[in-house]
Each structure stands twice: as C-alpha cells, then as structure tokens.
C-alpha positions as CSV (number, residue, x, y, z in Angstrom):
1,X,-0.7,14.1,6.9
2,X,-3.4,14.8,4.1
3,X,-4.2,12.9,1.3
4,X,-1.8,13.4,-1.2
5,X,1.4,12.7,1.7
6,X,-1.2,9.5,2.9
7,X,-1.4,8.1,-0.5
8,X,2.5,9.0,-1.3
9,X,3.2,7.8,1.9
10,X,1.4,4.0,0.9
11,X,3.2,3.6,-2.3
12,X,6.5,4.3,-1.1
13,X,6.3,2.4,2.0
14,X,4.8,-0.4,-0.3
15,X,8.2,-0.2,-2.5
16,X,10.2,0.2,0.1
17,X,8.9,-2.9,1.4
18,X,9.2,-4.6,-2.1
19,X,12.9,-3.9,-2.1
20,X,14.1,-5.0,1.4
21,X,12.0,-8.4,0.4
22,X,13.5,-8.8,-2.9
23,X,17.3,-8.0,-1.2
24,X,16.8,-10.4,1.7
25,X,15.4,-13.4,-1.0
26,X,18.5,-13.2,-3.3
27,X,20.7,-13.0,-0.3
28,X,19.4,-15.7,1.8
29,X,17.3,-17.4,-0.7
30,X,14.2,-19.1,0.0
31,X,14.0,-22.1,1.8
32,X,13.3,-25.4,-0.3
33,X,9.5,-26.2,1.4
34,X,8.7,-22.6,0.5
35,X,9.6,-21.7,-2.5
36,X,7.9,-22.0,-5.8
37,X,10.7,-22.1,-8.4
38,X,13.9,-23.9,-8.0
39,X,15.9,-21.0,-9.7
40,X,18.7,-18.8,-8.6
41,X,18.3,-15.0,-8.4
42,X,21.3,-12.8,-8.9
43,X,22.2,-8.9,-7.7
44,X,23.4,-8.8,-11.1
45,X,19.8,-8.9,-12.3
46,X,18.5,-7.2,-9.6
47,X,20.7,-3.9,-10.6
48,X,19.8,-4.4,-14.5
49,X,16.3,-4.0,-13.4
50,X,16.2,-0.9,-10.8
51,X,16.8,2.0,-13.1
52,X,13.0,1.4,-14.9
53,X,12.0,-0.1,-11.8
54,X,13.0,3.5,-10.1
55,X,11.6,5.1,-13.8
56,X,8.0,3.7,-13.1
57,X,7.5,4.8,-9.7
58,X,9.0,8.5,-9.9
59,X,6.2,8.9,-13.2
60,X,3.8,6.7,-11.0
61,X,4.8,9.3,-8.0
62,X,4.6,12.4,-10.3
63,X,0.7,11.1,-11.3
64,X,-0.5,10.6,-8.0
65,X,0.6,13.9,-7.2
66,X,-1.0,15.9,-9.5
67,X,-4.0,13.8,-9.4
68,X,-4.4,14.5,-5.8
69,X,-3.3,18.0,-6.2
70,X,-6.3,18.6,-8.7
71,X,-9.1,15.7,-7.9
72,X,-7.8,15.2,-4.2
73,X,-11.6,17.4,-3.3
74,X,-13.6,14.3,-4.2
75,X,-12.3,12.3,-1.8
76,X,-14.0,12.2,1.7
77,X,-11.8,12.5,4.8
78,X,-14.8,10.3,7.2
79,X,-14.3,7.2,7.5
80,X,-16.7,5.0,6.5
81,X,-17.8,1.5,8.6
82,X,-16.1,-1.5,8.7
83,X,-18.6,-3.2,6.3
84,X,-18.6,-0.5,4.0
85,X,-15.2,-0.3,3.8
86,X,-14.6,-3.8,3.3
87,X,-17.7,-3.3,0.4
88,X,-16.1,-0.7,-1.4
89,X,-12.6,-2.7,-1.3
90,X,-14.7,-5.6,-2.7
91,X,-16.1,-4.2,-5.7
92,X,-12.9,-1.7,-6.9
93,X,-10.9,-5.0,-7.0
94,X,-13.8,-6.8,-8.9
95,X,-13.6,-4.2,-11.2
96,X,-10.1,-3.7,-11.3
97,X,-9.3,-7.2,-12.0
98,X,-11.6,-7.4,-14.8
99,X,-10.2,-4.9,-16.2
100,X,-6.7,-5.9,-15.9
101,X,-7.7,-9.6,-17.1
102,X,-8.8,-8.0,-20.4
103,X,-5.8,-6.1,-20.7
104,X,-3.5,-8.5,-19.5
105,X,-4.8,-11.3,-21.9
106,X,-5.0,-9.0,-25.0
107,X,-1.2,-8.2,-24.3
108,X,-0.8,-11.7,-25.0
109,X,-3.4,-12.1,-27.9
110,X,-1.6,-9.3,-29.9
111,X,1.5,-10.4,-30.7
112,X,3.1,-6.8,-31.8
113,X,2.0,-5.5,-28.4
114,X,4.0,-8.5,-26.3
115,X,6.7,-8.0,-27.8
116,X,7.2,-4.4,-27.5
117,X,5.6,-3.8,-24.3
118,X,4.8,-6.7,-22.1
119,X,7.7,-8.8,-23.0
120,X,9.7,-6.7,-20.4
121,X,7.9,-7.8,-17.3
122,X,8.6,-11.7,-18.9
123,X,12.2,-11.6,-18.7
124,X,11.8,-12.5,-14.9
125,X,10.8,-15.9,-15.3
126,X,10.8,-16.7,-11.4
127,X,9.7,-13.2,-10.2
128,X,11.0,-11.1,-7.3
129,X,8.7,-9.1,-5.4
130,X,10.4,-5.8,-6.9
131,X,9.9,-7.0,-10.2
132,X,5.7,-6.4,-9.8
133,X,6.7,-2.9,-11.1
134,X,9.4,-3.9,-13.7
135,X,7.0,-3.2,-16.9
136,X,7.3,-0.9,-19.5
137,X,5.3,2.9,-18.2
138,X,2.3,2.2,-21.0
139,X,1.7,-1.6,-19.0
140,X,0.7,-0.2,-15.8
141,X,-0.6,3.1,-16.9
142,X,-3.1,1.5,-19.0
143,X,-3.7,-1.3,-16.0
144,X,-4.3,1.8,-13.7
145,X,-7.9,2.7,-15.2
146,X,-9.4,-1.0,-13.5
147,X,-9.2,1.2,-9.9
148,X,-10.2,4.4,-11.7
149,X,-13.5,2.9,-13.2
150,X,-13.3,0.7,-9.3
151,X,-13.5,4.5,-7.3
152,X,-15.9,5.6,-9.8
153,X,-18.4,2.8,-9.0
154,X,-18.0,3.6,-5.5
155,X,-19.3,7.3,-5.9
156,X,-21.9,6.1,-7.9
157,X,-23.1,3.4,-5.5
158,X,-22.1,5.5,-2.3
159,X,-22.6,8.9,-3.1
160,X,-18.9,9.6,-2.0
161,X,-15.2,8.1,-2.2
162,X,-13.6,8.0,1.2
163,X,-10.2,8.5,1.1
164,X,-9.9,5.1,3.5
165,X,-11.3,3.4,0.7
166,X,-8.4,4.3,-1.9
167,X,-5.7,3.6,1.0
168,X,-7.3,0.3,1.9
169,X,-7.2,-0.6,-1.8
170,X,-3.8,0.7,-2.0
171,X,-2.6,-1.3,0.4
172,X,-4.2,-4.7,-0.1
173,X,-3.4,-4.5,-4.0
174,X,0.0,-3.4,-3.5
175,X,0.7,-6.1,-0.9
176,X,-1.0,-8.6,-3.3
177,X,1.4,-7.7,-5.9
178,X,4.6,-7.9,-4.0
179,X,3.1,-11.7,-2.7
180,X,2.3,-12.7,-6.1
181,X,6.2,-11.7,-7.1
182,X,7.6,-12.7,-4.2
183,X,8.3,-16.7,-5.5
184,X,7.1,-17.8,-2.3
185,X,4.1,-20.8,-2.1
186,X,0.8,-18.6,-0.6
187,X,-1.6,-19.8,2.4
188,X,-4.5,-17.7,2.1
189,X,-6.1,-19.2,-0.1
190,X,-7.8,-21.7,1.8
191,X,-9.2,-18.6,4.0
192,X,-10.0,-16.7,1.1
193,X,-12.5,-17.2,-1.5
194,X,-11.2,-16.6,-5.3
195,X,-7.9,-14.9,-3.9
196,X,-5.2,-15.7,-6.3
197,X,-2.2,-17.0,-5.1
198,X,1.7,-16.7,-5.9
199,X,1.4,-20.2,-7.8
200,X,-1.3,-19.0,-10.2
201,X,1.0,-15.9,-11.5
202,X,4.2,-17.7,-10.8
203,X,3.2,-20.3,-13.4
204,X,1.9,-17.3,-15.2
205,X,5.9,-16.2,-15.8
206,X,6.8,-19.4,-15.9
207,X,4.5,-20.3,-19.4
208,X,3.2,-16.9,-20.3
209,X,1.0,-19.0,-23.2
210,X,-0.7,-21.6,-20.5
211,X,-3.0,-18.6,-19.3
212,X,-3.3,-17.2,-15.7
213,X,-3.8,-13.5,-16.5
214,X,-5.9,-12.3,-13.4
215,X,-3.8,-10.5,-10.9
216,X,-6.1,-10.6,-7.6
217,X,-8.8,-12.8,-7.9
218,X,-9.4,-16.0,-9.7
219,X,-12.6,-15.1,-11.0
220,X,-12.0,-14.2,-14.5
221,X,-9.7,-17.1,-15.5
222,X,-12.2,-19.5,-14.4
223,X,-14.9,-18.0,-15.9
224,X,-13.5,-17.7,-19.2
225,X,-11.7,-21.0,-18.9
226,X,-7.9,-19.4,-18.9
227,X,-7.1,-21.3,-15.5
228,X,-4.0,-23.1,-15.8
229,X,-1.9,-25.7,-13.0
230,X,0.2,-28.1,-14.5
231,X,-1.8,-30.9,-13.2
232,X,-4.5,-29.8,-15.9
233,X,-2.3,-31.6,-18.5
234,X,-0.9,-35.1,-18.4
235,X,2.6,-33.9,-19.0
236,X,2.2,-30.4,-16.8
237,X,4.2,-31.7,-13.7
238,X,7.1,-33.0,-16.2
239,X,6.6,-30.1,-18.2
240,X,7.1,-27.7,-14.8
241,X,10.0,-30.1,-13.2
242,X,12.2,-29.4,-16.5
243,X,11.4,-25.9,-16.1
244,X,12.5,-25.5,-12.7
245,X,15.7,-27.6,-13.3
C-alpha cells in the first residue's frame, strides 16, 4: 500500500478497534478491580453518539485524503533508525500536547466556546473508548495543528519526514486516546515517564473545572500547576466517591 491507503489504513483500524472495545465494555462491563468509574454505560447512549462519531471520521477521512493526495511528496518512504524514530515520535508529541493543553484549557477558560463546542465531548462523564472522537468537527480540527507544527519540527530538525514517523505517531496517539477513554485504571505509568494515564483524563470528565487538560503527557499540567487527583484536596476522595455513586 502507499501512503495515503497506510495512513487510511491506521485510522480505520484504530476506530475499528475503538468500537469493538467500547461494544465489549457496555456488554460485559468492566470488572470492579479495573475500572475507574462505578457507572453504568448504555447501547442507548452508545447509538445517540455514533452518527457524529461516524460525522468526524468520514470529514477526518476526507482530510487525510486530500492532504496525502497533494502533500503526500514530502514524506520519505526510508525508514529511518530505531532511535530516530523513537526521537521524532518524542518531540511531535511534545509539541502536540502543548499545543492541545493550550487549546484544551482555553476551551474551558472561555465560557461561550464550552458551551457551544467542547461541552459535547462532556456529556460522557465516564468515557468510552469511542467517545475520544465524540467532539464537535471545530474540536479536533483545531487540536489537529499540535502534529502539524510536531511533523514540521521534524523536517526542520531532520531534513526529511518519514512516513514511519507519521504512522508511528498515528498509532501511539490514537491508541493513547482510545486508553485514556476506555474507563479502565492504566499500568504504564510506572514504566513510562510523564505518560498520562486513563485516571488523569478520566477525572478530567469527571470535574471538567478541577484541571487535567493534557492528553499524552503530563508535562504541561504540572508545569503550569493544572494537575488534579482527588487526594490534592481534603474532601477529593468524598468528593469523587459521591460522584461515582
């Protein structure tokens, strides 16, 4: 395949994915010493959702299309090695997830903006992994210039953009998003330094106001002092238990 079926290839398997995961959780459920919210999830919901769910990834589809029909030439087909790759990776998602803090947390700031765009994506207060692309279209297409201004930095620093490096990125953020939605408690964090796990935007959805806007990494919020657990207050494990009940 060539790079405009590779990367089309990615996002579909990646949704694919997201909606066999989110079927199988309201099914079965999560069991108790997993799961981060004690709340029910309902097909009911689930088929409310799907028709902008299924909205956002034919116009997400339809971009990457064209962009790879038109700018697919600046893209490298070698491959480049291992530390490189894992390099390149490194800074588009430090750049990315600065750039999605910003925007995330000025969604919040400006009041008019919440409630006509990013309140959409808060009516799932216990997230499924589907629900990572249940946003109003101007909420991820705005989000989408962090990995623009990410590949960018990479030709500047390498010279070049191989296309492993967008499909690696793909991937990885893509999964990230489906785990951070998926409602279930995360492990790698204690083998990953700064990753963000499903507890930091679970509580996120849980008390949009608390803080929590990085998506990836857990830089930002710590650096600008936007962390939030409920053990940070005196009354944050109360607070959380009525939440959940």
């Amino acid at each position: 395949m060539g790079l405009t079926e590779t990367t089309l290839a990615i996002y579909v398997g990646i949704n694919v994915l997201g909606l066999v995961w989110t079927a199988v959780t309201i099914h079965f459920g999560l069991p108790p010493t997993m799961r981060i919210q004690d709340r029910p999830h309902y097909w009911s919901t689930l088929r409310e959702r799907l028709p902008l769910v299924f909205l956002n990834q034919a116009i997400l589809m339809g971009i990457v299309w064209v962009s790879m029909s038109q700018f697919g030439h600046v893209f490298t087909s070698h491959a480049p090695t291992a530390a490189a790759l894992i390099t390149q990776i490194a800074l588009v998602i430090f750049i990315d997830d600065a750039w999605f803090y910003a925007w995330h947390r000025f969604m919040h700031v400006h009041k008019e903006l919440y409630r006509r765009v990013h309140r959409i994506h808060h009516q799932a207060f216990a997230p499924l992994p589907i629900e990572y692309i249940y946003v109003h279209p101007v909420e991820w297409m705005v989000g989408g210039i962090g990995p623009f201004l990410g590949l960018i930095a990479v030709n500047v620093v390498w010279g070049s953009i191989p296309a492993w490096t967008l499909w690696a990125y793909l991937l990885v953020r893509n999964l990230h998003e489906l785990d951070i939605h998926s409602g279930i408690r995360s492990i790698l964090p204690a083998h990953v330094p700064l990753y963000a796990p499903a507890e930091h935007h679970d509580l996120h959805h849980e008390r949009p106001g608390k803080g929590n806007y990085a998506s990836t990494l857990l830089l930002w919020d710590k650096v600008f002092k936007t962390h939030w657990r409920p053990s940070d207050t005196p009354r944050g494990r109360q607070e959380r238990r009525s939440i959940n009940r």
